[in-house]
C-alpha positions in Angstrom: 0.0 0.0 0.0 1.7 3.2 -1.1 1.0 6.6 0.8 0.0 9.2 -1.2 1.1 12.8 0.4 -1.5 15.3 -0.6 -0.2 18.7 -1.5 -1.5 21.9 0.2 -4.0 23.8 -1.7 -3.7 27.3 0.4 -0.8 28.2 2.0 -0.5 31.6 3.6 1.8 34.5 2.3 5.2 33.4 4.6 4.8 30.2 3.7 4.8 30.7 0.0 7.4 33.2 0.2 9.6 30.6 1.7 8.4 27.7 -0.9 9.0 29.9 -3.9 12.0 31.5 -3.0 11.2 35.3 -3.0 10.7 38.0 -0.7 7.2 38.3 1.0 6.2 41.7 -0.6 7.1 39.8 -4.7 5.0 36.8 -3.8 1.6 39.2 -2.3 2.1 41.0 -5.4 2.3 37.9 -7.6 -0.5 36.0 -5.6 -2.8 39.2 -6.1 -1.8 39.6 -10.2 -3.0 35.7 -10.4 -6.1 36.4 -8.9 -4.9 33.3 -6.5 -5.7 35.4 -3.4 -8.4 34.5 -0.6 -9.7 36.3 2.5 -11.9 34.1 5.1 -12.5 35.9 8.1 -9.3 38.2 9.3 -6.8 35.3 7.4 -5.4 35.6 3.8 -4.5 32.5 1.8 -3.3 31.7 -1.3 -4.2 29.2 -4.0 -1.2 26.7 -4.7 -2.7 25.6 -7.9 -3.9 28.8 -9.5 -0.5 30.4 -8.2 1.8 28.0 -9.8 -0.4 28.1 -12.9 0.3 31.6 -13.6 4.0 31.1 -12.7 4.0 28.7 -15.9 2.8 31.3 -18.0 6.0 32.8 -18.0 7.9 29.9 -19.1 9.5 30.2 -22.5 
């Protein structure tokens, strides 16, 4: 029986700075241009999948 590890689908804005390697103010900004950004109650999180999918629109 394999384990499968499920991937986060919200992680909040240190967290993804840390995962993505960037500062915390380039990775708001990016989570807010992808529209990837979500608000529930007084905590902001962001949406892996629709994050990473706009970071693979500016691969070449």
């Amino acid at each position: 029986m394999e384990a499968k590890i499920k991937k986060k689908e919200f992680i909040r804005y240190d967290e993804g700075a840390e995962r993505y390697s960037m500062s915390k103010h380039s990775f708001m900004k990016l989570a807010q241009e992808a529209r990837a950004v979500y608000k529930i109650n007084r905590i902001t999180l962001v949406s892996v999948p629709i994050f990473e999918e706009y970071l693979e629109s500016f691969r070449v």
